[in-house]
N, CA, C and O atoms as a GROMACS GRO file, in nm:
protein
  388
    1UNK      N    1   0.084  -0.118   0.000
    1UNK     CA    2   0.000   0.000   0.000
    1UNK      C    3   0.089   0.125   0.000
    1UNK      O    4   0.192   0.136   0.066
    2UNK      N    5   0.041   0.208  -0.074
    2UNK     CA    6   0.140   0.348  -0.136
    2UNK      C    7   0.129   0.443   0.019
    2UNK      O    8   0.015   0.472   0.054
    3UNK      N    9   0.206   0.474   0.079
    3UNK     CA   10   0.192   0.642   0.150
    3UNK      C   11   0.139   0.733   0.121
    3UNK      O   12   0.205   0.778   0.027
    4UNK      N   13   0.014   0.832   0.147
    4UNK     CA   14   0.028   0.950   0.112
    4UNK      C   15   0.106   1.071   0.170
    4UNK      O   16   0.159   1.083   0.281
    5UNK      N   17   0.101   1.140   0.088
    5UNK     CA   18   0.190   1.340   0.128
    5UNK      C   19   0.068   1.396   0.201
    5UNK      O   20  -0.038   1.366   0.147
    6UNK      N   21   0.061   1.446   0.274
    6UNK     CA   22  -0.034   1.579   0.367
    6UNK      C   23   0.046   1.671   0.303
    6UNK      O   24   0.164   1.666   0.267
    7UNK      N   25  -0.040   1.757   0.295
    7UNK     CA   26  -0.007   1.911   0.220
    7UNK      C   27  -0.131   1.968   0.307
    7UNK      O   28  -0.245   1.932   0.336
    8UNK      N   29  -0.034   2.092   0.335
    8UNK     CA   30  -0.076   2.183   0.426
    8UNK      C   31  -0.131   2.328   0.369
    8UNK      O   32  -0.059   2.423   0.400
    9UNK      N   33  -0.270   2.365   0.277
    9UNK     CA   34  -0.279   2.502   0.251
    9UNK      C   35  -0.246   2.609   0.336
    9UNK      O   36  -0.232   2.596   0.458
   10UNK      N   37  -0.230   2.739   0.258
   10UNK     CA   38  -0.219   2.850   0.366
   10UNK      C   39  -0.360   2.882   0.432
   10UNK      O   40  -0.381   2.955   0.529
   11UNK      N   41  -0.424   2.830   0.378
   11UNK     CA   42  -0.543   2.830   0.467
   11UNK      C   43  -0.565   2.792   0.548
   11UNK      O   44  -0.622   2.864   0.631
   12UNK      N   45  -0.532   2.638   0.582
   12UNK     CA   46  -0.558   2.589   0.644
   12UNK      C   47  -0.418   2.573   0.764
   12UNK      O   48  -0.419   2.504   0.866
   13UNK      N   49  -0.280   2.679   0.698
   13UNK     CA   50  -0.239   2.707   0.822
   13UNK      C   51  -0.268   2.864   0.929
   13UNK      O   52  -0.248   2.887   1.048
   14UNK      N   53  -0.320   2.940   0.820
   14UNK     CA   54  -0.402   3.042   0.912
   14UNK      C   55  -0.492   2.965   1.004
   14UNK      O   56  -0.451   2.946   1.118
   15UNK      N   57  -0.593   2.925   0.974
   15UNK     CA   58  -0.695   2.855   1.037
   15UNK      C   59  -0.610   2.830   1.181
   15UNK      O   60  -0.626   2.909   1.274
   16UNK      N   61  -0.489   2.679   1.195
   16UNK     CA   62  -0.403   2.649   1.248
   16UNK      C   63  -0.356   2.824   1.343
   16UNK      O   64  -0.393   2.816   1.460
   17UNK      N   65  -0.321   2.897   1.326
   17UNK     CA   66  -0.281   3.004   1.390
   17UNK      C   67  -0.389   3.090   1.407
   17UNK      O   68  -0.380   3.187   1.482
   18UNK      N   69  -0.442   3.076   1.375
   18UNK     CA   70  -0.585   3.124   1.441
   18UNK      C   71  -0.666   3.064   1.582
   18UNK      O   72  -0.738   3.133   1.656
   19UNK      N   73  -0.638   2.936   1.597
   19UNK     CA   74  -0.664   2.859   1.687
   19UNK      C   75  -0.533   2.889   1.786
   19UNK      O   76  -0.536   2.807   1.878
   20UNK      N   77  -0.428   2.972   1.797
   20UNK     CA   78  -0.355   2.988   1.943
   20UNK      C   79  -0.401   3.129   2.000
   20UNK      O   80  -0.333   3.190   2.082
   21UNK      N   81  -0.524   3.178   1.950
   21UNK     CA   82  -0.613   3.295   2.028
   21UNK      C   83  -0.684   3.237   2.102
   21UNK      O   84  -0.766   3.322   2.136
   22UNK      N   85  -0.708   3.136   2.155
   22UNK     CA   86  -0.825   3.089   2.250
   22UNK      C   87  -0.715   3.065   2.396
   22UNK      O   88  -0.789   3.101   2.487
   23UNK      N   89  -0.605   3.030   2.449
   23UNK     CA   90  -0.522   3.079   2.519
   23UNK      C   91  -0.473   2.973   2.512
   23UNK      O   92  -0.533   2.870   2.483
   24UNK      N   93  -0.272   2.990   2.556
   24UNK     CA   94  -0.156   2.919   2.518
   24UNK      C   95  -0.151   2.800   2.557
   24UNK      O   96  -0.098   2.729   2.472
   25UNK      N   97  -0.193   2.731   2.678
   25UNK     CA   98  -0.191   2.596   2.682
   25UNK      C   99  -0.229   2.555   2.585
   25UNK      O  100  -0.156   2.509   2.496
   26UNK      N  101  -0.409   2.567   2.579
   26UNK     CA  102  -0.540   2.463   2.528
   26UNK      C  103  -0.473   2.465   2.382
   26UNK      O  104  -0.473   2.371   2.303
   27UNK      N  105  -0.410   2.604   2.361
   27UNK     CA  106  -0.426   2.623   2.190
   27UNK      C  107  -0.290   2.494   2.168
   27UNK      O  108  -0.304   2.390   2.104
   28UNK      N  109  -0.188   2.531   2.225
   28UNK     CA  110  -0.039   2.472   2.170
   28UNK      C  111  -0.127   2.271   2.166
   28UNK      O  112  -0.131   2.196   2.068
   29UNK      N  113  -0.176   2.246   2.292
   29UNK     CA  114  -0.224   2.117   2.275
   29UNK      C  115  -0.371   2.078   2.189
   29UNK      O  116  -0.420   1.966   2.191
   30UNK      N  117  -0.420   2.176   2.126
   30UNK     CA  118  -0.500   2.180   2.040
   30UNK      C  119  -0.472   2.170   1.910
   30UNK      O  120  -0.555   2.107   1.844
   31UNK      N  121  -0.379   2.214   1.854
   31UNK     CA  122  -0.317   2.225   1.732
   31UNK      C  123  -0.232   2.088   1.728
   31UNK      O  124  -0.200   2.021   1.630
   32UNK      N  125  -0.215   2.073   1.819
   32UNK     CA  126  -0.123   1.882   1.846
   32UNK      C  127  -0.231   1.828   1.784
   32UNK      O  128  -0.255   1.757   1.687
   33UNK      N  129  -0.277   1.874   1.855
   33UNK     CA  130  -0.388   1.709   1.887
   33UNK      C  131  -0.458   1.692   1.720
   33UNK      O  132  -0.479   1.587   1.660
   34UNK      N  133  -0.484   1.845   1.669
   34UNK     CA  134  -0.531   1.862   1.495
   34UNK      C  135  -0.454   1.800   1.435
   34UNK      O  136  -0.497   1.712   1.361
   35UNK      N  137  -0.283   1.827   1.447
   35UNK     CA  138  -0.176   1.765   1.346
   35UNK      C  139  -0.182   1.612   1.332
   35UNK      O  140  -0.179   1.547   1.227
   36UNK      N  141  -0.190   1.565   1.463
   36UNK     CA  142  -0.184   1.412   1.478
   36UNK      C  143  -0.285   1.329   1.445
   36UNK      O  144  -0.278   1.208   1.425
   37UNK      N  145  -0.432   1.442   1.438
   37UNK     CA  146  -0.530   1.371   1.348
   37UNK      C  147  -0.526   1.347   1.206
   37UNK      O  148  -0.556   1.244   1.146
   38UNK      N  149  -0.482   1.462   1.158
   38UNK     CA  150  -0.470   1.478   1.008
   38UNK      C  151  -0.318   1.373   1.018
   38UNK      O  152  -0.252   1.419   0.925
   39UNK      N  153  -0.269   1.306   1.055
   39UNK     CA  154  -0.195   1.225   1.034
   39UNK      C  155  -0.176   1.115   0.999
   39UNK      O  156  -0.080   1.055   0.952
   40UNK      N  157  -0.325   1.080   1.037
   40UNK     CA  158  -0.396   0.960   1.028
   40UNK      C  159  -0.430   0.908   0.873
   40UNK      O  160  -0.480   0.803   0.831
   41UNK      N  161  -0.380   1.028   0.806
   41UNK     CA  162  -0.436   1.022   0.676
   41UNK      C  163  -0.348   0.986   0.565
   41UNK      O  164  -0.379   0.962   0.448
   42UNK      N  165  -0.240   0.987   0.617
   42UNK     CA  166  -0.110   0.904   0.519
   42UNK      C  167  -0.116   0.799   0.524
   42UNK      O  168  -0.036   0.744   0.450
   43UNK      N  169  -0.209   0.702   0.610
   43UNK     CA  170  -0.249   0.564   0.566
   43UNK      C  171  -0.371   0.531   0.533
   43UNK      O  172  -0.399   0.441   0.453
   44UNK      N  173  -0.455   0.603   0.595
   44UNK     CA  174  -0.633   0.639   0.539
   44UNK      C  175  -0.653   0.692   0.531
   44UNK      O  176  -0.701   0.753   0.626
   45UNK      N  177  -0.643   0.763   0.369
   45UNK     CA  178  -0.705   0.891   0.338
   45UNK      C  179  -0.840   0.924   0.326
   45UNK      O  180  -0.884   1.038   0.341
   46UNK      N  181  -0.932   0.792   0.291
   46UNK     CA  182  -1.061   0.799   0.296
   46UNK      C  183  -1.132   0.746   0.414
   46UNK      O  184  -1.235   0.679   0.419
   47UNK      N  185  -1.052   0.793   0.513
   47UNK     CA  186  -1.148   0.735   0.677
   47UNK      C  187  -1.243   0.852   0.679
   47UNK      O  188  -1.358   0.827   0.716
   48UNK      N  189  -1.207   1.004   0.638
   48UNK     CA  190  -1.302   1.072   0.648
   48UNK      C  191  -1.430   1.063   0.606
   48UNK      O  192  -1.443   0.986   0.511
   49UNK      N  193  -1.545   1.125   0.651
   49UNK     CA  194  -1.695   1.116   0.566
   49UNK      C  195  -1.682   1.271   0.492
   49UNK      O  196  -1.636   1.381   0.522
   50UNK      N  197  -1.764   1.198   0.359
   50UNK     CA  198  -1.781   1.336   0.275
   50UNK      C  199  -1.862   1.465   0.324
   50UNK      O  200  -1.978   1.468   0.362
   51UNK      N  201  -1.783   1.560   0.314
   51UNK     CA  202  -1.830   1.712   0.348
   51UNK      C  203  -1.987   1.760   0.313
   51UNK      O  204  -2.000   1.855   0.235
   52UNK      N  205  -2.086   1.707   0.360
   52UNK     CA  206  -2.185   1.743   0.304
   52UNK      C  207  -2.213   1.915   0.239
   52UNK      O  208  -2.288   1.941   0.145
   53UNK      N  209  -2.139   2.007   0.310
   53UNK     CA  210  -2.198   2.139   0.293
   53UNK      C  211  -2.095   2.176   0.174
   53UNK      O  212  -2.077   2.290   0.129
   54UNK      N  213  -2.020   2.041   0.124
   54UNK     CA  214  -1.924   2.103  -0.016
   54UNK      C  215  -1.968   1.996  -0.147
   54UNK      O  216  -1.915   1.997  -0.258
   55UNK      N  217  -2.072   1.909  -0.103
   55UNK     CA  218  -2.105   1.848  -0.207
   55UNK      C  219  -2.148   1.892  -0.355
   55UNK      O  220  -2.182   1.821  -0.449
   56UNK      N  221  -2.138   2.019  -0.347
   56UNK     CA  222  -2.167   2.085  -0.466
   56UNK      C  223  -2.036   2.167  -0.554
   56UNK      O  224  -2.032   2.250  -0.645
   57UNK      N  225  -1.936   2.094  -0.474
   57UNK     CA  226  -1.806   2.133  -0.502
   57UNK      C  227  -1.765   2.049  -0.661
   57UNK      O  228  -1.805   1.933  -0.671
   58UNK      N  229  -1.696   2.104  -0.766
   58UNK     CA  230  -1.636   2.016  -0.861
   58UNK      C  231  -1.520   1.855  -0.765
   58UNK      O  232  -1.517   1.736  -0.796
   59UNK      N  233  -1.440   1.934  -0.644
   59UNK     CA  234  -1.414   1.786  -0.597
   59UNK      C  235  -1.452   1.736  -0.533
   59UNK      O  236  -1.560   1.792  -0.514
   60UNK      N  237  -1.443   1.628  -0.451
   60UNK     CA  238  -1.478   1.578  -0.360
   60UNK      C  239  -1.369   1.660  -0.195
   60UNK      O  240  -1.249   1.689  -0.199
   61UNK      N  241  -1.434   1.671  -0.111
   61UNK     CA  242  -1.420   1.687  -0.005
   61UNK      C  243  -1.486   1.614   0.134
   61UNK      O  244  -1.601   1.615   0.175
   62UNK      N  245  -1.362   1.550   0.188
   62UNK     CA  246  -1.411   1.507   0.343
   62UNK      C  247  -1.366   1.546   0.394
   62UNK      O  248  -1.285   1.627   0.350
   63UNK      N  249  -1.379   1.522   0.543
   63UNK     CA  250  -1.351   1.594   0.667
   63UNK      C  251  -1.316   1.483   0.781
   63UNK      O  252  -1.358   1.368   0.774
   64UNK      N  253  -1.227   1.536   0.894
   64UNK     CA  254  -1.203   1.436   1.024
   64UNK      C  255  -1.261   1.547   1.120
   64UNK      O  256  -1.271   1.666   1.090
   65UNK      N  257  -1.299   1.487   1.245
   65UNK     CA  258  -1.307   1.572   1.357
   65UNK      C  259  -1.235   1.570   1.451
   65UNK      O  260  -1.211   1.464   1.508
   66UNK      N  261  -1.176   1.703   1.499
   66UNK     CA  262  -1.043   1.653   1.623
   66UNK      C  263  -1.122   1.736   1.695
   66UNK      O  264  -1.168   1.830   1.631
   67UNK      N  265  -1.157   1.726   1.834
   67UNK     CA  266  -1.241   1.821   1.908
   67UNK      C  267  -1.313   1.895   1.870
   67UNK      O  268  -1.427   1.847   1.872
   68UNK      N  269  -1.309   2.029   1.820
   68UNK     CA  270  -1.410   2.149   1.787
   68UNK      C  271  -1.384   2.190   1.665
   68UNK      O  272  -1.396   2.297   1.606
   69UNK      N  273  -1.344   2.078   1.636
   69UNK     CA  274  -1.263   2.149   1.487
   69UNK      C  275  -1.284   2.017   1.367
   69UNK      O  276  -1.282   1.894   1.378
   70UNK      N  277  -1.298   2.092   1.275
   70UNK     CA  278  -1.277   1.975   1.107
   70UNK      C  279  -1.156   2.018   1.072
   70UNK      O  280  -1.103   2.124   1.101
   71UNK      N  281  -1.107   1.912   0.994
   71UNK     CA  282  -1.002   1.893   0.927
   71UNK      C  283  -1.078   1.862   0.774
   71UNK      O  284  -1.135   1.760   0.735
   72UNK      N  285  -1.061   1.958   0.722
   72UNK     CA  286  -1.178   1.971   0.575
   72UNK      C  287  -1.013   1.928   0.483
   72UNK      O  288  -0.899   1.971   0.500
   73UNK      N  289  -1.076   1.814   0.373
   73UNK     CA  290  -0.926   1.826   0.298
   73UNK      C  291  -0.988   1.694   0.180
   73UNK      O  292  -1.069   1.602   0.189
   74UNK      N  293  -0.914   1.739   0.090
   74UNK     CA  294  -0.920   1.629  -0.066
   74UNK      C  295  -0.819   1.563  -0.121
   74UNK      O  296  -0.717   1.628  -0.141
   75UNK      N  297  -0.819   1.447  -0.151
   75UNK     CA  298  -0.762   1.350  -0.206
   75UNK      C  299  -0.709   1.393  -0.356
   75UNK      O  300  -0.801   1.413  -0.436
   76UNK      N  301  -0.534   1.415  -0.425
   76UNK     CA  302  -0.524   1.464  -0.542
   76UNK      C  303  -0.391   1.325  -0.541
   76UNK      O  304  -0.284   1.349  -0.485
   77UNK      N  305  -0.414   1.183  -0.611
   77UNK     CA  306  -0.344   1.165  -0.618
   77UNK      C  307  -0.301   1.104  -0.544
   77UNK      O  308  -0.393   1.041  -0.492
   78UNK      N  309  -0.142   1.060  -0.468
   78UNK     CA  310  -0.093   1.044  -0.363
   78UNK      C  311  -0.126   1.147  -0.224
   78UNK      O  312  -0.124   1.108  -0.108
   79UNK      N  313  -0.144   1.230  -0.251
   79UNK     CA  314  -0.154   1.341  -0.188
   79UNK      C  315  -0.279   1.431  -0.168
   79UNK      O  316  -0.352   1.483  -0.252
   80UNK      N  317  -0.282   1.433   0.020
   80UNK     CA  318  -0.370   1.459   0.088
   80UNK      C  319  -0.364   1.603   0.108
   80UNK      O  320  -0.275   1.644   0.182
   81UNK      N  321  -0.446   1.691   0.052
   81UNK     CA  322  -0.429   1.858   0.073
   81UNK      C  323  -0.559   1.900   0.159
   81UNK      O  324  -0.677   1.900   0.123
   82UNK      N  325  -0.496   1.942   0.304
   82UNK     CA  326  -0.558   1.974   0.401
   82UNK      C  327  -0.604   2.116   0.329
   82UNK      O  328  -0.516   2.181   0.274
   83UNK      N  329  -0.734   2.162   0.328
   83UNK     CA  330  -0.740   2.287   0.296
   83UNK      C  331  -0.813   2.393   0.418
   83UNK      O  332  -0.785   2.512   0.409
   84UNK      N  333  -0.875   2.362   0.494
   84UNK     CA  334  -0.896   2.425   0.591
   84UNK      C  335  -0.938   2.330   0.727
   84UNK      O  336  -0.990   2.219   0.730
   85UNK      N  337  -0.894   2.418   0.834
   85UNK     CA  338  -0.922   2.362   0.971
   85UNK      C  339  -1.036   2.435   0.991
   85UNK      O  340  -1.009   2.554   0.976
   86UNK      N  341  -1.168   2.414   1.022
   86UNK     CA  342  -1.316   2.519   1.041
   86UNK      C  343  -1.363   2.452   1.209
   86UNK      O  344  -1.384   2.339   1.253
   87UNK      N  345  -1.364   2.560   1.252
   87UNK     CA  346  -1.420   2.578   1.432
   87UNK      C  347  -1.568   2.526   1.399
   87UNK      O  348  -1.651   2.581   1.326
   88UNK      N  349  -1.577   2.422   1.461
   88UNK     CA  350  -1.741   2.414   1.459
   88UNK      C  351  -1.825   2.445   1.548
   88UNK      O  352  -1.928   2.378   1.552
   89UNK      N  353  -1.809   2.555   1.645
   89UNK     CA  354  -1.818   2.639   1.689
   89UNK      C  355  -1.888   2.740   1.650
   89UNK      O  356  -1.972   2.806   1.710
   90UNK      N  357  -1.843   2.748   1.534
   90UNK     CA  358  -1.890   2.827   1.424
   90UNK      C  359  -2.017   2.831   1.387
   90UNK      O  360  -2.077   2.734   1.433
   91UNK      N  361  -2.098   2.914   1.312
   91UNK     CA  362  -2.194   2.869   1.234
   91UNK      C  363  -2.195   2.813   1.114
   91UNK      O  364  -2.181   2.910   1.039
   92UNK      N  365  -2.205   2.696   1.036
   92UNK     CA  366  -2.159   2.611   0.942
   92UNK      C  367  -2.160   2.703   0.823
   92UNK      O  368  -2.085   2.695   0.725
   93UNK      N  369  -2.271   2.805   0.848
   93UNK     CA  370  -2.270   2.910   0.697
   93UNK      C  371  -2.171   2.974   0.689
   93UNK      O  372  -2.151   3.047   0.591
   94UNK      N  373  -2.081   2.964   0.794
   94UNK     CA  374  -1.931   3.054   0.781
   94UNK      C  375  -1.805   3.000   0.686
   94UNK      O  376  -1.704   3.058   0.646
   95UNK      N  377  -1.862   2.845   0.664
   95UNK     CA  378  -1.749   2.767   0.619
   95UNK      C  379  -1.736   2.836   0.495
   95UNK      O  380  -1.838   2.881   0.442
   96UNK      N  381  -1.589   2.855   0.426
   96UNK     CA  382  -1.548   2.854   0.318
   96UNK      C  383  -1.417   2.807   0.217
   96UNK      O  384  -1.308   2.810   0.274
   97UNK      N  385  -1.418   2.782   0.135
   97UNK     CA  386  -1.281   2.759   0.075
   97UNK      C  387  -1.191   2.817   0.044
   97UNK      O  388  -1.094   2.759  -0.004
   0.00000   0.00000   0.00000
């Protein structure tokens, strides 16, 4: 079975630095805890379920959940491109690409 690459958008590393405003412990072990999920994905890239609110997208998009947060990201290939981390927290109409 092939490895995949994680690729990290700038989006989805703003997102990532956006999440050390909620304060320095929770955030530094919050952003762990995101990386090591999305990690999961260099051997199962399709453990995620499809993004319902992007199904109208030309690609496909799924998502993981690490606490309060998605790990929104698509399959190109070998390679897994995280494109945004979204607070679900949030109101879902906030999500964007």
């Amino acid at each position: 079975m092939s490895k995949y690459k994680i690729i990290w958008s700038d989006k989805s590393f703003y997102d990532l630095e956006d999440t050390y405003g909620i304060s320095a412990k929770e955030s530094v072990e919050t952003v762990e805890s995101i990386i090591n999920r999305a990690d999961q994905l260099i051997e199962f890239p399709k453990s995620g379920a499809r993004e319902p609110r992007l199904y109208d997208k030309l690609k496909e998009y799924r998502y993981l959940v690490e606490g309060n947060h998605k790990i929104i990201y698509r399959i190109e290939g070998l390679k897994v491109l995280i494109v945004r981390i979204f607070d679900t927290r949030q109101s879902p109409d906030k999500m964007r690409l």
